[in-house]
C-alpha positions as CSV (number, residue, x, y, z in Angstrom):
1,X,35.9,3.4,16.0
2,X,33.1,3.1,17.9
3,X,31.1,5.8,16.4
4,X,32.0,5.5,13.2
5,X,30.7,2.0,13.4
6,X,27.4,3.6,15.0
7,X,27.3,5.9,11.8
8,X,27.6,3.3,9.5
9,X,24.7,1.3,10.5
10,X,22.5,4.3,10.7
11,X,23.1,5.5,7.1
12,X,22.8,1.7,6.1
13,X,19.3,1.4,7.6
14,X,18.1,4.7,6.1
15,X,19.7,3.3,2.5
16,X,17.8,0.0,3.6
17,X,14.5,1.7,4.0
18,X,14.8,4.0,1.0
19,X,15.1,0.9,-0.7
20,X,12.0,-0.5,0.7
21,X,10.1,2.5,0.7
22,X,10.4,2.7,-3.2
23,X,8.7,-0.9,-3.7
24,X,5.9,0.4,-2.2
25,X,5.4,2.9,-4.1
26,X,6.5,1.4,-7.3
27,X,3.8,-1.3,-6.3
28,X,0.8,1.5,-5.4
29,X,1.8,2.9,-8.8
30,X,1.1,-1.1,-10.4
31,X,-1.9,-1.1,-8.7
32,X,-3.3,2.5,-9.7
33,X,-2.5,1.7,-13.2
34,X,-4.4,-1.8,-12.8
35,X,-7.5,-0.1,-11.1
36,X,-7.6,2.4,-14.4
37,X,-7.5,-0.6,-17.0
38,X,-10.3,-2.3,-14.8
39,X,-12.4,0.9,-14.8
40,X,-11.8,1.4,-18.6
41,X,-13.5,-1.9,-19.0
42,X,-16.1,-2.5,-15.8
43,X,-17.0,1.3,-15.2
44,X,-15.9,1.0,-11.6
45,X,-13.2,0.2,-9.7
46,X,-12.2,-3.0,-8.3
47,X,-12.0,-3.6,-4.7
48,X,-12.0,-4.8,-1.9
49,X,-9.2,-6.6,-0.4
50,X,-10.4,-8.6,3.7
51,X,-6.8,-8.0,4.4
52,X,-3.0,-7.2,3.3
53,X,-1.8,-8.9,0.4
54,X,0.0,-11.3,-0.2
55,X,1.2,-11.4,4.0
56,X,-2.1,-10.7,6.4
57,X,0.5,-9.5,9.0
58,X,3.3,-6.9,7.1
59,X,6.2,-7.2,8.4
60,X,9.7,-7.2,7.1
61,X,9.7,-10.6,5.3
62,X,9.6,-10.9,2.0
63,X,6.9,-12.3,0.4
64,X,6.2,-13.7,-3.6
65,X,3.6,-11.3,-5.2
66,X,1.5,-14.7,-6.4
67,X,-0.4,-16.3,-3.4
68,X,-3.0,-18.6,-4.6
69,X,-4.1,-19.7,-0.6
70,X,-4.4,-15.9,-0.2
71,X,-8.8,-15.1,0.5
72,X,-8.3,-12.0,-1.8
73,X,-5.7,-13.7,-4.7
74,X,-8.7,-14.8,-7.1
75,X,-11.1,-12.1,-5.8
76,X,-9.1,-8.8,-6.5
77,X,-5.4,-9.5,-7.5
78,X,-5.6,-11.8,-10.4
79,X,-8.2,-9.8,-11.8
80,X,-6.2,-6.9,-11.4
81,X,-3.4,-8.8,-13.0
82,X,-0.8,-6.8,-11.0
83,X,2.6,-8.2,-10.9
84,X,5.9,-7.4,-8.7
85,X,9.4,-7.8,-10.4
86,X,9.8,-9.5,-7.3
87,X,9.5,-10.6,-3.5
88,X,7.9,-8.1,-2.0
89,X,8.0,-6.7,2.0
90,X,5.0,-4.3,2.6
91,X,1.1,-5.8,2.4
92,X,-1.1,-4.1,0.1
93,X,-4.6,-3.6,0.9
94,X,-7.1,-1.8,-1.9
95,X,-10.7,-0.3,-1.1
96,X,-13.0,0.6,-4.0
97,X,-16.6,1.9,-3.8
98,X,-19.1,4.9,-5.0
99,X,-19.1,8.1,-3.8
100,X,-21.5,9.9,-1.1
101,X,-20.4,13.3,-1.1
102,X,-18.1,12.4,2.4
103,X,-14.5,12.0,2.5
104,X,-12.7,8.7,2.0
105,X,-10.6,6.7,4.5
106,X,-7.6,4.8,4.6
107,X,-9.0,0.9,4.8
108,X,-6.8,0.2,8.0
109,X,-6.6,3.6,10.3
110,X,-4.4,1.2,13.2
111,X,-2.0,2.0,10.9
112,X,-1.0,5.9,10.8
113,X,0.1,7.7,13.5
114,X,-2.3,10.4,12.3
115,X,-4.4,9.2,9.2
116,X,-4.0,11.4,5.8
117,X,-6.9,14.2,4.8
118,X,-8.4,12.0,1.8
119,X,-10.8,14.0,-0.6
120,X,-14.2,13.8,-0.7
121,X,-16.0,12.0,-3.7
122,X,-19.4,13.2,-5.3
123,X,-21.9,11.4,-5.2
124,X,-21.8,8.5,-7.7
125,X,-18.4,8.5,-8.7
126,X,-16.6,5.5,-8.6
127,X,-12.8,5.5,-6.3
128,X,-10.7,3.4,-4.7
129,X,-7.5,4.1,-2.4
130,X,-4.8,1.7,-2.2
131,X,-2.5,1.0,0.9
132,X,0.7,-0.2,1.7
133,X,2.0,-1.1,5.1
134,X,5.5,-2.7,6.5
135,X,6.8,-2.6,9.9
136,X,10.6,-2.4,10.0
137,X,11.3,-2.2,13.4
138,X,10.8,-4.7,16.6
139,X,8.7,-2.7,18.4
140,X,5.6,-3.0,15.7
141,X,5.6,0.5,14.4
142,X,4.9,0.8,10.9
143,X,5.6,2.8,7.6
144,X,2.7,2.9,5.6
145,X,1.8,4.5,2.4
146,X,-1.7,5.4,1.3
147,X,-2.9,7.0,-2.8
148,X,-6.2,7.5,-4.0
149,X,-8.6,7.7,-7.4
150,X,-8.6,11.5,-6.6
151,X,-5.0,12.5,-6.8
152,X,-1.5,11.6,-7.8
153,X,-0.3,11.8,-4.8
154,X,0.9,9.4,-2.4
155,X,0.8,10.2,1.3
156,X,3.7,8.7,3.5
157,X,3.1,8.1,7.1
158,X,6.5,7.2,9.4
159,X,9.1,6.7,6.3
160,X,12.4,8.2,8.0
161,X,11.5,6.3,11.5
């Protein structure tokens, strides 16, 4: 019974997590889409977030996507008009800039246990990368997420932890 039991809570936290995992990238899809309307319109991309949004500290409350006491709320995400069916568990953090020919970083490198290869940009041409950060587990280790201008993809650092 025992280890049935045992089972049964592991496959719940990896159904858990799935779960989560696919707000985050539902959201750093949002977000993409947002920065391309911005662009459309401004020529550039919109950035950059001081820290996560909407909780400073990701962790594995939810939050509500509007947080008008939040530093970067009138700054970058009410411009950006993104919006989240709902409460919402990882922090979001967005970097946007001009190219120099070097390759971009992840905004908050604490967070990987070894930081994606990013593309280089040429010179002049406007990016951004988006990121996306939870920690589900006591012991502070997180699951973060991390897309760029450059690609469609959507690099995944700790998800099945």
């Amino acid at each position: 019974m025992g280890v049935l039991s045992a089972l049964a809570i592991v496959g719940y936290r990896k159904y858990v997590h799935s779960a989560q995992s696919s707000e985050a990238k539902t959201m750093i899809e949002a977000i993409r889409g947002a920065e391309e309307v911005y662009k459309s319109e401004m020529l550039q991309y919109l950035g950059s977030s001081t820290e996560y949004y909407p909780n400073p500290t990701p962790n594995d409350l939810q939050f509500g996507w509007v947080q008008t006491n939040h530093p970067d709320y009138p700054t970058v995400w009410q411009i950006l008009n993104v919006q989240a069916d709902s409460a919402v568990r990882f922090g979001y953090w967005v970097a946007a800039g001009t190219g120099t020919g070097a390759a971009l970083k992840v905004p908050d490198t604490s967070t990987f246990t070894t930081a994606p290869a990013l593309p280089s940009v040429a010179k002049g041409v406007p990016w951004y990368v988006v990121e996306a950060k939870n920690s589900h587990w006591a012991d502070s280790r997180y699951v973060a997420y991390v897309s760029t201008s450059v690609g469609s993809e959507i690099a995944v650092d700790a998800e099945t932890n």
